[in-house]
C-alpha positions in Angstrom: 80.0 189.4 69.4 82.9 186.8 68.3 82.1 183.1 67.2 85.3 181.0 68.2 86.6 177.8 66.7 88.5 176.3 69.7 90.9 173.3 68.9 93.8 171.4 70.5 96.2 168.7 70.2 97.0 168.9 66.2 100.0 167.1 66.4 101.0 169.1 63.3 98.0 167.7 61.7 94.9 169.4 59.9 92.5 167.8 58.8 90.6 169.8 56.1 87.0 168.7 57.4 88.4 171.3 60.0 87.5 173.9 57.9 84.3 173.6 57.1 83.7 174.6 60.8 86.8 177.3 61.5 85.3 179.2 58.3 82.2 180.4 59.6 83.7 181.7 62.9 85.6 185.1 63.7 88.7 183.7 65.1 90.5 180.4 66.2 91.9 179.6 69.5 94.4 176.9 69.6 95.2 175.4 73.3 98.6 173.8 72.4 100.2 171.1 70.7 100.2 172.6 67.5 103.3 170.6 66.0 105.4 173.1 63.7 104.7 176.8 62.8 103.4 175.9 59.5 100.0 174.4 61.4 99.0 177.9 62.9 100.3 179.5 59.7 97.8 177.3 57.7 95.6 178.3 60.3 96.1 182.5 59.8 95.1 182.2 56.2 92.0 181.5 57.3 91.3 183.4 60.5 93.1 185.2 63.0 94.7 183.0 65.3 95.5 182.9 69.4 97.8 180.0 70.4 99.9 178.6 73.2 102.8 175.8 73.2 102.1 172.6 74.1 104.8 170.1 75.8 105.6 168.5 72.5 105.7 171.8 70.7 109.8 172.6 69.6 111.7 176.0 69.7 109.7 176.9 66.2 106.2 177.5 68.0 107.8 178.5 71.2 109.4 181.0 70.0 106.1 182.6 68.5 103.5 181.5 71.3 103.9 181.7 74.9 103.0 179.3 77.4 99.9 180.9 78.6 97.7 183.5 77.2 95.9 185.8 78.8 93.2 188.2 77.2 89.8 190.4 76.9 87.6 189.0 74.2 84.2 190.9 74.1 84.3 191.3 77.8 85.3 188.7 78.6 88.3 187.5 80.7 90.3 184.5 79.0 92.9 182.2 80.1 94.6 179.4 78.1 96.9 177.5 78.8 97.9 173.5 77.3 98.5 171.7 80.3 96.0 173.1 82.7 93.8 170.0 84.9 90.1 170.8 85.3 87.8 171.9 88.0 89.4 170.5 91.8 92.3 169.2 89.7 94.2 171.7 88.5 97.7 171.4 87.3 100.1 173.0 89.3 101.6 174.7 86.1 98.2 177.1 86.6 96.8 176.1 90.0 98.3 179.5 91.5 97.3 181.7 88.8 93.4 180.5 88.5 93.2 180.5 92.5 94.4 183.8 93.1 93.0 185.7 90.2 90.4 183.7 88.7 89.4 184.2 84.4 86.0 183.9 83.5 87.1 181.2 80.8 89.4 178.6 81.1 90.4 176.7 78.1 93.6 174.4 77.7 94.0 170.6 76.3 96.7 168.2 76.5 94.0 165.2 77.8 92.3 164.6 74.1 89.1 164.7 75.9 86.5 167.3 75.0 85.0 168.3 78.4 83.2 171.7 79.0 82.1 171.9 82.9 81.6 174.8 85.0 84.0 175.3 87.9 80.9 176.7 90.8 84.3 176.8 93.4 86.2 179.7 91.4 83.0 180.8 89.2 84.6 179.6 85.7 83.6 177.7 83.1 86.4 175.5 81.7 86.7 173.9 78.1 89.2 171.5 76.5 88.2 170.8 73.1 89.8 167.4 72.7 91.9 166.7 70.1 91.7 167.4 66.5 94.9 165.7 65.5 95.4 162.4 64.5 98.4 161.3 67.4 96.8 159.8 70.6 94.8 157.5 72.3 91.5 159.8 71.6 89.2 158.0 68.5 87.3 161.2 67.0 88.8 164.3 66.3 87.1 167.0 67.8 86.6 171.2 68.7 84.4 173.0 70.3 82.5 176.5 68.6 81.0 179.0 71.0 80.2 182.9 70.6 81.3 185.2 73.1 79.0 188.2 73.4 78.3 190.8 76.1 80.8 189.2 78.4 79.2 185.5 78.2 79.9 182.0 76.4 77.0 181.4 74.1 76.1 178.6 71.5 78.2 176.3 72.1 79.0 173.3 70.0 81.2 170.2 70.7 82.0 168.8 67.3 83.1 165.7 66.0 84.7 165.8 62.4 85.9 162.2 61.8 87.6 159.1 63.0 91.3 159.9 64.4 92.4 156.7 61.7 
């Protein structure tokens, strides 16, 4: 069993209300956007971290994080990715991948819009945790917490931790 604090969209921003919620979790997954190095640095002193690069993301966090991530987590099979569409609108940076060999769990961002919705077509569930920076056109930062246990998401939380001001 593995609680999860899934964020996205930092915009090399952290807001420490963050922590309250990361702390009393296993591990953080970050789906891109992360700003500089020093955000999932901050991050690692915390928890362990899995990341990918978002498109404003520089050589810095490239250079440490690939594009997409692909992974077992408590029997589960996991796929992030920062620009990635949702369920009949896929991007076509992923479309290929997710057809042809479908995760269990798709997670990306890039939108700032915290949406969790199963995808019946390709038997996923997919979740973009908004944004928990403070750059965009979103108005609450947000993440999403969720355990992963046996090969199944479990209590999940969307969570709102202040105004984006």
């Amino acid at each position: 069993m593995k609680r999860i604090a899934l964020i996205s969209d930092t915009h090399n921003f952290l807001d420490p209300k963050l922590f309250k919620y990361v702390d009393q979790c296993h591990e953080i997954w970050h789906a891109g956007d992360i700003g500089t190095i020093a955000i999932t640095d901050e991050l690692q002193k915390h928890k362990p971290v899995k990341a990918v690069y978002g498109n404003i993301d520089g050589h810095d966090v490239r250079a440490v994080w690939p594009r997409d991530l692909r992974f077992n987590c408590e029997g589960m099979d996991v796929l992030i990715t920062h620009i990635g569409g949702y369920p009949g609108r896929y991007s076509h940076f992923i479309k290929d991948i997710i057809t042809a060999n479908p995760p269990q769990l798709f997670i990306c961002g890039h939108s700032h819009i915290l949406k969790v919705m199963p995808d019946k077509k390709l038997n996923l569930l997919h979740i973009n945790p908004g944004a928990a920076g403070v750059h965009g056109f979103h108005k609450v930062k947000t993440m999403v917490r969720f355990t992963i246990d046996s090969g199944a998401v479990k209590d999940l939380e969307a969570i709102e931790f202040g105004l984006r001001a």
